[in-house]
C-alpha positions in Angstrom: -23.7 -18.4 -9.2 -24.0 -15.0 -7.4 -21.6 -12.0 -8.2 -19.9 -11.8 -4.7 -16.9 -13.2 -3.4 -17.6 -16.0 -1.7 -18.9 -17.4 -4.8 -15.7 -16.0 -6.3 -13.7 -18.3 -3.5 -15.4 -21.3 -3.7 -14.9 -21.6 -7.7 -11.4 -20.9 -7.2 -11.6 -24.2 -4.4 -13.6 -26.3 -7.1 -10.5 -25.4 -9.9 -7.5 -25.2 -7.5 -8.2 -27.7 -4.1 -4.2 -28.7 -4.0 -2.5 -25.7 -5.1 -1.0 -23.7 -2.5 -3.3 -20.9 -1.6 -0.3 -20.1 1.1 2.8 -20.7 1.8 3.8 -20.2 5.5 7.4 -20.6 7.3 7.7 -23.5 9.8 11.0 -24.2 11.5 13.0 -22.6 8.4 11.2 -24.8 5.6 7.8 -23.0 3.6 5.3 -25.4 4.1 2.1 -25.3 1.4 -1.6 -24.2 2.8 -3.7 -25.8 -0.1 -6.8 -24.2 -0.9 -8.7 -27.1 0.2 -6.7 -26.6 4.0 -7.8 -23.3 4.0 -11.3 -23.8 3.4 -11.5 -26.3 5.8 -9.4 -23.8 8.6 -11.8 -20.7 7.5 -15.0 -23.4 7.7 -14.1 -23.7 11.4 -13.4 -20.0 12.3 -16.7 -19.3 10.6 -18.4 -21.7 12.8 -16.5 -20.7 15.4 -17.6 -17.0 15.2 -21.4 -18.4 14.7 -21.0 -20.2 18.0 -20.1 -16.9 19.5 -23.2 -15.6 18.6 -21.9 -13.4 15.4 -24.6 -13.1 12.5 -25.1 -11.2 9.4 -24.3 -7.9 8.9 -22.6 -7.8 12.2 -19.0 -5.9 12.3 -15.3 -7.7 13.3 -12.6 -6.2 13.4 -9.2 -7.4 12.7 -6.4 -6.1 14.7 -3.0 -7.6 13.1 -0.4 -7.7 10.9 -0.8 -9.7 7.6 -0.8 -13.1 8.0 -1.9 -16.6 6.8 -4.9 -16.2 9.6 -5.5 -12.5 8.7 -6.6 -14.5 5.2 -8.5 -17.1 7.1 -10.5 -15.1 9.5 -11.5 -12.5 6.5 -12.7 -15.7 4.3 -15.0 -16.9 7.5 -16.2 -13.4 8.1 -17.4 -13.2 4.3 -18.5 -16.7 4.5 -21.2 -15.8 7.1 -22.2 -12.3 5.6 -20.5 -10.5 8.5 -18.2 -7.4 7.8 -14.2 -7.1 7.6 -13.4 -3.7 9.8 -10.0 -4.1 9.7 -7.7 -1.9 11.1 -3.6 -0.9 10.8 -2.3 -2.8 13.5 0.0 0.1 14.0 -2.5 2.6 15.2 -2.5 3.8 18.2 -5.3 3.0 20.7 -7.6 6.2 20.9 -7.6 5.0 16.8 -8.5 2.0 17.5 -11.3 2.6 20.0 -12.9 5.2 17.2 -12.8 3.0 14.7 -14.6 0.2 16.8 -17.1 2.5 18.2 -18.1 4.3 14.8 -18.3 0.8 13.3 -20.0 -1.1 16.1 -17.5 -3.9 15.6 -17.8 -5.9 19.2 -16.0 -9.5 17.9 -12.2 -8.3 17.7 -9.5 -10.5 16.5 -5.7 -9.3 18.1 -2.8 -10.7 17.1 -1.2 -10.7 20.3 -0.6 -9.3 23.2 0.9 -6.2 22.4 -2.3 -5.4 20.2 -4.1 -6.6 23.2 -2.9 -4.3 25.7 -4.1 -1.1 23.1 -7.8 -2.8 23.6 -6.7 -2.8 27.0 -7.4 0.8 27.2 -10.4 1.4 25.1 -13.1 2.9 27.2 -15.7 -0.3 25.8 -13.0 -3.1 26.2 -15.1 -4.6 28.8 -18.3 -4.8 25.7 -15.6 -6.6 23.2 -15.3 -10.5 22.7 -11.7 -10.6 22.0 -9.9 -13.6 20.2 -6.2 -13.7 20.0 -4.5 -15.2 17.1 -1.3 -15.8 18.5 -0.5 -18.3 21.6 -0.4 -15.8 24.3 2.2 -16.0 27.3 -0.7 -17.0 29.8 -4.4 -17.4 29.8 -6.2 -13.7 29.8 -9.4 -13.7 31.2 -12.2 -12.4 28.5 -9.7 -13.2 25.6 -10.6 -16.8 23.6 -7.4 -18.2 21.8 -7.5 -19.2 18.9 -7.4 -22.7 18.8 -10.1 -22.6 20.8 -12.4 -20.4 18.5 -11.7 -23.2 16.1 -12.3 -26.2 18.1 -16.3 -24.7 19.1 -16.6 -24.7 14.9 -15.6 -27.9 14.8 -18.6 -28.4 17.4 -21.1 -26.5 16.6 -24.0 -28.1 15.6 -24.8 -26.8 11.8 -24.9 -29.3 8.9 -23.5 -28.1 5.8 -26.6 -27.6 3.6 -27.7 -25.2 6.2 -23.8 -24.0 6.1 -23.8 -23.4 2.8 -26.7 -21.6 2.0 -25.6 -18.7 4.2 -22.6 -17.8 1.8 -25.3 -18.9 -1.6 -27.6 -16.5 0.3 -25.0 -13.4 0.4 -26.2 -11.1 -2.3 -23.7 -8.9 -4.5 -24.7 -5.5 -2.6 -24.3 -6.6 0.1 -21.5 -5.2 2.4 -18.0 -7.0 2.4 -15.6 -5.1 4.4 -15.8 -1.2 5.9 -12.1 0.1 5.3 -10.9 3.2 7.1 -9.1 5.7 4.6 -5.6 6.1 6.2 -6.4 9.9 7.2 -3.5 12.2 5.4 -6.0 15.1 6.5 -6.8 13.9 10.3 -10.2 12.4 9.7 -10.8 9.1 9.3 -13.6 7.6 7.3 -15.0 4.4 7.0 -15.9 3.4 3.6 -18.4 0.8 2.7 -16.9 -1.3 0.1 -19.7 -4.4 -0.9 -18.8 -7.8 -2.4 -19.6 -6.9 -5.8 -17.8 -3.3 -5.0 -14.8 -5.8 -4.5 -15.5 -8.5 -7.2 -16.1 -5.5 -10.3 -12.1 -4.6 -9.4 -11.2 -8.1 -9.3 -12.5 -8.5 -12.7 -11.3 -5.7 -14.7 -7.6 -6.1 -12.9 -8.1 -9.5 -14.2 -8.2 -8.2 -17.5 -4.8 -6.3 -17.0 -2.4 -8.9 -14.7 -2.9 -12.8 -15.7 -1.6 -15.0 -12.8 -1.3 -18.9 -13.3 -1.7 -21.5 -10.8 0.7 -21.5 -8.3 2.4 -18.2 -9.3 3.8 -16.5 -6.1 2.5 -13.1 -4.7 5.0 -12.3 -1.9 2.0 -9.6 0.0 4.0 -7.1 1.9 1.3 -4.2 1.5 -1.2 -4.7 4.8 -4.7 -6.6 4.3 -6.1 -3.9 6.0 -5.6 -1.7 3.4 -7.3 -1.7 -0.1 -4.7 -1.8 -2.0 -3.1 -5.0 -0.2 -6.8 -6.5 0.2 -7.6 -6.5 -3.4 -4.3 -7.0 -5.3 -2.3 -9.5 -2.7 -5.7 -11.1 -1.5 -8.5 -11.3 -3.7 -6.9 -11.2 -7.0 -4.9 -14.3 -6.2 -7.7 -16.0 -4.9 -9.4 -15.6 -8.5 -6.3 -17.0 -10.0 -5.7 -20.1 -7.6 -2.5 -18.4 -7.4 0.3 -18.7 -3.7 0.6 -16.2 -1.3 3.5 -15.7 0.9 3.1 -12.9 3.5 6.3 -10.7 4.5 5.8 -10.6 8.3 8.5 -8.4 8.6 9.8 -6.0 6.4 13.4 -5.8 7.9 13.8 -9.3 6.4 12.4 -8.4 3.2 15.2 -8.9 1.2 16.1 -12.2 2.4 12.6 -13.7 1.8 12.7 -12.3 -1.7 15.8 -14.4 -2.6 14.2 -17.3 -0.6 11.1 -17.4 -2.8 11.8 -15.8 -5.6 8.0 -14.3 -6.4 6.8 -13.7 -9.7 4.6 -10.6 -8.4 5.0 -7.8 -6.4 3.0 -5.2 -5.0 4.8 -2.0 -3.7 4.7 1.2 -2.7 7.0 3.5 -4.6 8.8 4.0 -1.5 10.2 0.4 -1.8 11.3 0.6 -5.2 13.3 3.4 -4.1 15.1 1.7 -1.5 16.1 -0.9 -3.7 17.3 1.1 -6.5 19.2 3.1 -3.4 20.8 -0.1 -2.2 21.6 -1.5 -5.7 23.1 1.6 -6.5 25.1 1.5 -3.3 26.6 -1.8 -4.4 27.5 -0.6 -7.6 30.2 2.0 -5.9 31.8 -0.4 -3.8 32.6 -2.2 -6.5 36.1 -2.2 -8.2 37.4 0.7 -10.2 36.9 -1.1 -13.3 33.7 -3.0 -13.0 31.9 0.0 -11.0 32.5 1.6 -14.4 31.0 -0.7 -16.6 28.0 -1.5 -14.5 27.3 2.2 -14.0 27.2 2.4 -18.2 25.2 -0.5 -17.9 22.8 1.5 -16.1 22.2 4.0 -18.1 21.3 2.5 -21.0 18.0 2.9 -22.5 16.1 -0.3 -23.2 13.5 1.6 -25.7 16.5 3.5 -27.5 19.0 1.1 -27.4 17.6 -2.6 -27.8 20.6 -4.5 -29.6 23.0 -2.6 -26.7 20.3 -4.1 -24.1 20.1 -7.2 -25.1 24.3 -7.4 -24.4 24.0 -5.8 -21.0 20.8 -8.0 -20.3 22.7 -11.1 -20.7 26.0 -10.2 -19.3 24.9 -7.6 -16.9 21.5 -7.3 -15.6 20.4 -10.9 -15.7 22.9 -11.4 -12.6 21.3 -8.4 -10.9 17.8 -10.0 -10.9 19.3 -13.4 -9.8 21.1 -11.9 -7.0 18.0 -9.8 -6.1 16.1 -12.9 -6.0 13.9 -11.3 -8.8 15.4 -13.5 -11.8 11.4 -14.7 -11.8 9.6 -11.6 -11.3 7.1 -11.0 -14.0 6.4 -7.3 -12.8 6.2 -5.0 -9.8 2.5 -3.0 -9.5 3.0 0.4 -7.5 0.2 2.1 -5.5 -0.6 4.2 -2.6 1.4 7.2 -4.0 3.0 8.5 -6.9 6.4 6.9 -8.6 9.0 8.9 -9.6 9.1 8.7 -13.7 13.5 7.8 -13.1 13.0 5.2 -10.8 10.0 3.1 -13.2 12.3 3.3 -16.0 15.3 2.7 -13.8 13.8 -0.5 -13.4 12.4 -1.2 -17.1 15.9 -0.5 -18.2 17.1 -3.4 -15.6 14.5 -6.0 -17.1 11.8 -5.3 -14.4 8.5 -3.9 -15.6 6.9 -2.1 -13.2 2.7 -1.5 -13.7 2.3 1.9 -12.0 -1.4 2.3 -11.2 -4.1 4.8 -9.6 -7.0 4.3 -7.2 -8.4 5.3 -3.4 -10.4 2.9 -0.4 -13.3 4.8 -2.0 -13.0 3.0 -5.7 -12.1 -0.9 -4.1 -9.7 0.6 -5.6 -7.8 0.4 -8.7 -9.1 3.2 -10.9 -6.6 3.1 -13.8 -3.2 1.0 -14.3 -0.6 0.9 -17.2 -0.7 -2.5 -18.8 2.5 -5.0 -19.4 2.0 -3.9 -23.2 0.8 -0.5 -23.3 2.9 1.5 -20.6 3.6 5.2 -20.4 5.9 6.4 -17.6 5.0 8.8 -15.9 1.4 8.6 -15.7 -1.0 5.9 -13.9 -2.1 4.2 -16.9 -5.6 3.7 -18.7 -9.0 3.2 -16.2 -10.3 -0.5 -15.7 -12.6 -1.3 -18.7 -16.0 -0.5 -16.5 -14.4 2.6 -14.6 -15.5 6.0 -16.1 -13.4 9.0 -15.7 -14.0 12.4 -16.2 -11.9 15.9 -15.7 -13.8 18.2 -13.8 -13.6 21.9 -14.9 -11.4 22.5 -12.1 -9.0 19.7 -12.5 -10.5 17.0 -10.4 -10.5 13.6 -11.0 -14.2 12.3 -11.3 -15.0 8.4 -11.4 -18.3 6.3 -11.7 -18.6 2.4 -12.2 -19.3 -0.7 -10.1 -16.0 -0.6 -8.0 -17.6 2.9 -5.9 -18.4 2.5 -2.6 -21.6 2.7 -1.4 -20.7 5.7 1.3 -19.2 6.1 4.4 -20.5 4.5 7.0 -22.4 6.9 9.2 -21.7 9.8 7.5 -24.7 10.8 4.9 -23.6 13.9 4.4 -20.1 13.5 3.9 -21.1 10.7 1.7 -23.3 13.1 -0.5 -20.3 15.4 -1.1 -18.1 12.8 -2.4 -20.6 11.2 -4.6 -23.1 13.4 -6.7 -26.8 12.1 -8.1 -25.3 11.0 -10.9 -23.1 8.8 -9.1 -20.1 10.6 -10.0 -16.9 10.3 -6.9 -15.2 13.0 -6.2 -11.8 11.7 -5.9 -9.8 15.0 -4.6 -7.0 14.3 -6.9 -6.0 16.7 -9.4 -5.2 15.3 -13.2 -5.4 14.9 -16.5 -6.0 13.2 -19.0 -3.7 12.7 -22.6 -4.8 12.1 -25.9 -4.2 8.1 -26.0 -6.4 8.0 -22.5 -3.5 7.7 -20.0 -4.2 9.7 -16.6 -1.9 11.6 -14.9 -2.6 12.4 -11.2 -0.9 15.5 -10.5 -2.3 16.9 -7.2 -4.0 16.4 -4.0 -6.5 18.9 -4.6 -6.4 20.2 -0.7 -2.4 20.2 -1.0 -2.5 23.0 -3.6 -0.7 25.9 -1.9 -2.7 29.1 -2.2 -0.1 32.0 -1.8 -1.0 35.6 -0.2 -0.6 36.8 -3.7 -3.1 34.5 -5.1 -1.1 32.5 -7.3 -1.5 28.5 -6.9 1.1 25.9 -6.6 1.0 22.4 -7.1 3.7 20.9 -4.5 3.9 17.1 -5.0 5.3 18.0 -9.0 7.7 20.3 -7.4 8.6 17.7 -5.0 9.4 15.4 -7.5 11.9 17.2 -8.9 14.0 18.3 -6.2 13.9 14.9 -5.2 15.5 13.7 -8.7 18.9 14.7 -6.2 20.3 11.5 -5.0 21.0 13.6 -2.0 17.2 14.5 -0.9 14.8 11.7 0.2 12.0 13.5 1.1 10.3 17.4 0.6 7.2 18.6 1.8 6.6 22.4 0.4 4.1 24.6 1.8 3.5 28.3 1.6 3.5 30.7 4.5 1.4 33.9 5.4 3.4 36.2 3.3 3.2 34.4 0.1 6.2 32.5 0.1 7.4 28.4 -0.1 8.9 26.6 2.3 10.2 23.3 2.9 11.0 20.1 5.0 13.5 18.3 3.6 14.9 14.8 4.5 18.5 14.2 2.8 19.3 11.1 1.6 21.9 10.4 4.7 23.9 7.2 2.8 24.5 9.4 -0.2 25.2 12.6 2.0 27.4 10.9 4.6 29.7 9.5 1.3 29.7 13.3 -0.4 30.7 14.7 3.0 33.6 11.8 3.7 34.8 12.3 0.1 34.9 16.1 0.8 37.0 15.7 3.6 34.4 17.9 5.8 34.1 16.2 9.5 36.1 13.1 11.3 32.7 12.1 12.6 29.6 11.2 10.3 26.9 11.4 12.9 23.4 12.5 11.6 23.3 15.7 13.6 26.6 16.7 13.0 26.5 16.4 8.8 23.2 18.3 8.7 24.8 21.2 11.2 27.7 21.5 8.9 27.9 24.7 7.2 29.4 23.5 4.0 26.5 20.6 3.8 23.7 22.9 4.2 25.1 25.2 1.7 25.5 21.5 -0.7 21.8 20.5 -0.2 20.7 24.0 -0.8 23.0 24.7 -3.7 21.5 21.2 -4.8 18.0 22.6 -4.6 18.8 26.0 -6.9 20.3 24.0 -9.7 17.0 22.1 -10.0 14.7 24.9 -9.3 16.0 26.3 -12.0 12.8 26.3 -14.5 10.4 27.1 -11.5 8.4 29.9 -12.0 10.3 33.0 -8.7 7.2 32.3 -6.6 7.3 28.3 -6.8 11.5 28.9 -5.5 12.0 27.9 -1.7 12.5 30.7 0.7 13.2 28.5 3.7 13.8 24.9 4.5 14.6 22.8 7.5 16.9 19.6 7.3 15.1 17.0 9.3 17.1 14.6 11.0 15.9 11.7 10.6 13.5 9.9 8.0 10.0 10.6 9.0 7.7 7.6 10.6 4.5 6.5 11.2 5.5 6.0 14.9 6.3 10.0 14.8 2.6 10.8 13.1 4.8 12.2 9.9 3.4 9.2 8.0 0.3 6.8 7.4 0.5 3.2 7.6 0.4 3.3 4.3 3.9 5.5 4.1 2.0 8.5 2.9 2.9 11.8 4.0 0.6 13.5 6.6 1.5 17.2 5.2 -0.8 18.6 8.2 1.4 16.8 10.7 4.5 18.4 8.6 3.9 21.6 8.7 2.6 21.5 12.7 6.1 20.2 13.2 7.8 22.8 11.0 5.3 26.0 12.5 6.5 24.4 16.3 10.2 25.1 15.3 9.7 27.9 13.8 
């Protein structure tokens, strides 16, 4: 037995043939994808893409949004020592089209025909073998369906012993997926991840979150990004545990109560919103009963465990049933950092939440709290073979088996980020406490450099003016005369209810509330009272009021729901 993951796979198949490695929605019911059904399914796509002419260390790209065949086709690719270059299926084309010719990916699975029509007008469409996952309207010339792909597997004349000894023949260095990094700074990189980069992270996240059998991982984080790749994909292969895909997030809620999951994996940006919309309910509630739930809320579970265990039974039990999280074991954020408040909101509710740290470079968890040992505030304690190190200027430095071997096609960008010592330079800005917790507190390119010398560190500064319930978003930045301004997005629900109660306008629209003299004067009185232990210099001179939320559609965002501050200041410097 090899250390790679299609070793890792077929053990898991051996242990867990009838367990649902999926479940999928069919006409309203979930229906159960065993493990043996998926082999079988990924057996032919592998085949199928063999037919086509697609051998080792050749590049295909995945164009889609998660899926039960996203999960199939990355299996097959594996399977035949090929190469995952996935990509956001929300990029736009020009994206696309770099990412496919820096890779060399020619084999490109779409999902449909929207996704299509970006291939459409990629300069090298006409040098791409395209294979569309969904049934398309009518036949497209160039473009093999799906069932198709599957049916010349089926076919194709390879016995299994010579099968099989192409995935027993994969060796642990070699390459498993090239993942580009989102690009926060414009520039997008692709970084070669192998299958024992991969497997290392699967192991020591083993160590931290135990899945049985069967357990349910409802994956809304995309496969094409590490994060979502390793915890919703590979992870719960190693367990033998069920996937169910969230398709689309506007029903999110819906499929939670559906089937109830014992795991989630989240940005913090969705914790948010549901804390937002549970504390919405809470103030439509009834004089009476909006008072008791909102002392409810505010209890402490660590201070006041005799109270808690009242409020637990009477209180926020019913929560978690009617959230459709009565199951939920714990939440694990990524991507970006969680508010402290809104972690131990969620404690305090009965819902652990395992805040952890890591980048595509690292495959990628880095550090994570653990069910037992967790410290708010901080991203936990690194994986048992990850090394971490403070650099004398604050940076975050990591070495162990989970590092990528380098960008692809970029040797010198690769021998900045990683020194001879095999050392990664993360970027990140931390430190490190007595017990061994890190705590990530900057990007190092987002510290703001004022004319008068003096360095800020925006995203802690951030956090706390967004501790008002009536500021969603802030992006600081400093100007040419040594000053710090802002984008801010309000938190409209809670800003429309202030102004209503205030008696201000007849008319709530967006445009209107954020014109209003009185609610500019709110939102900025809102910002001095929690500036108030900022040092003069780190004190916003400016700000503008966005709005609307900002969007990956609008370039504000990456797929991933991480601000691009670049884009945010372009924006800001156009209207100003």
């Amino acid at each position: 037995m090899k250390d790679t993951l299609t070793w890792m796979f077929q053990e898991s198949l051996q242990k867990y043939p009838d367990i649902p490695c999926f479940l999928r929605k069919e006409d309203g019911q979930y229906r159960a994808v065993s493990y043996r059904e998926t082999w079988e399914k990924a057996r032919k796509i592998a085949k199928g893409l063999l037919s086509l002419g697609v051998r080792k260390g050749d590049r295909v790209a995945i164009v889609s949004e998660n899926c039960v065949e996203w999960a199939l086709i990355d299996i097959a690719i594996i399977h035949i020592g090929a190469i995952n270059v996935a990509t956001y299926a929300t990029l736009p084309s020009e994206q696309i089209e770099y990412i496919l010719l820096d890779s060399g990916a020619r084999h490109v699975f779409v999902q449909d025909e929207k996704h299509l029509d970006k291939l459409k007008r990629s300069k090298i469409y006409h040098e791409l073998k395209v294979i569309m996952i969904g049934s398309p309207s009518k036949k497209v010339d160039g473009v093999l369906d799906f069932e198709t792909l599957m049916e010349m597997g089926r076919s194709y004349n390879l016995d299994d012993n010579s099968f099989n000894k192409l995935w027993m023949d994969i060796e642990p260095d070699e390459i498993a997926g090239i993942i580009y990094t989102s690009g926060t700074t414009g520039e997008q990189k692709g970084a070669v991840l192998t299958h024992y980069n991969f497997l290392s992270n699967v192991r020591g996240s083993r160590e931290v979150v135990v899945f049985k059998p069967g357990q349910i991982m409802l994956s809304l984080l995309p496969l094409s990004h590490v994060f979502g790749r390793l915890a919703e994909h590979y992870l719960i292969i190693s367990w033998g545990a069920t996937i169910v895909y969230v398709e689309n997030l506007r029903n999110l809620r819906d499929i939670i109560i559906e089937v109830r999951p014992h795991f989630m994996c989240v940005v913090p940006r969705v914790l948010e919103l549901f804390r937002e919309g549970l504390l919405e309910k809470v103030e439509n509630e009834p004089a009476f009963k909006k008072k008791l739930l909102k002392y409810a809320l505010s209890v402490d579970k660590k201070q006041s465990s005799i109270q808690w265990g009242i409020f637990d039974k009477i209180v926020y039990k019913k929560i978690r049933k009617a959230m459709g999280l009565d199951r939920l074991l714990f939440f694990v954020s990524g991507g970006a950092a969680l508010r402290k408040e809104v972690a131990e909101f969620f404690y305090n509710i009965g819902m652990t939440t395992l805040e952890g740290y890591g980048l595509t470079e690292t495959s990628p968890v880095i550090s994570i709290n653990r069910p037992e040992q967790i410290k708010f505030g901080t991203v936990g304690l690194p994986l048992t073979d990850v090394d971490v190190k403070i650099a004398e200027d604050g940076e975050v430095l990591v070495k162990g088996p989970n590092v990528m071997k380098g960008y692809y096609n970029k040797p010198e960008e690769t021998a900045q980020a990683i020194d001879k010592d095999g050392w990664f330079y993360t970027g990140d800005v931390g430190e490190i406490d007595t017990e061994g917790f890190l705590k990530i507190t900057d990007r190092k390119k987002d510290i703001l450099v004022l004319a008068s010398g003096k360095k800020i560190a925006p995203q802690a500064i951030e956090a706390r003016l967004k501790e008002s319930p009536y500021i969603s978003e802030v992006v600081l930045f400093g100007d040419e005369i040594g000053r710090v301004s802002a984008v801010v997005v309000p938190d409209f629900k809670n800003l429309q209810i202030w102004a209503k109660e205030q008696k201000l306008i007849e008319h709530y629209a967006i445009k209107d509330l954020i014109t209003h003299k009185e609610v500019l004067k709110f939102i900025k009185n809102e910002i001095v009272r929690l500036s108030n232990a900022l040092a003069a210099f780190e004190r916003l001179h400016r700000i503008h009021i966005m709005e609307r939320e900002f969007s990956i559609e609008a370039g504000e965002m990456t797929p991933t729901m991480k601000i691009k501050r670049h884009m945010v200041k372009l924006m800001f410097s156009k209207e100003h």
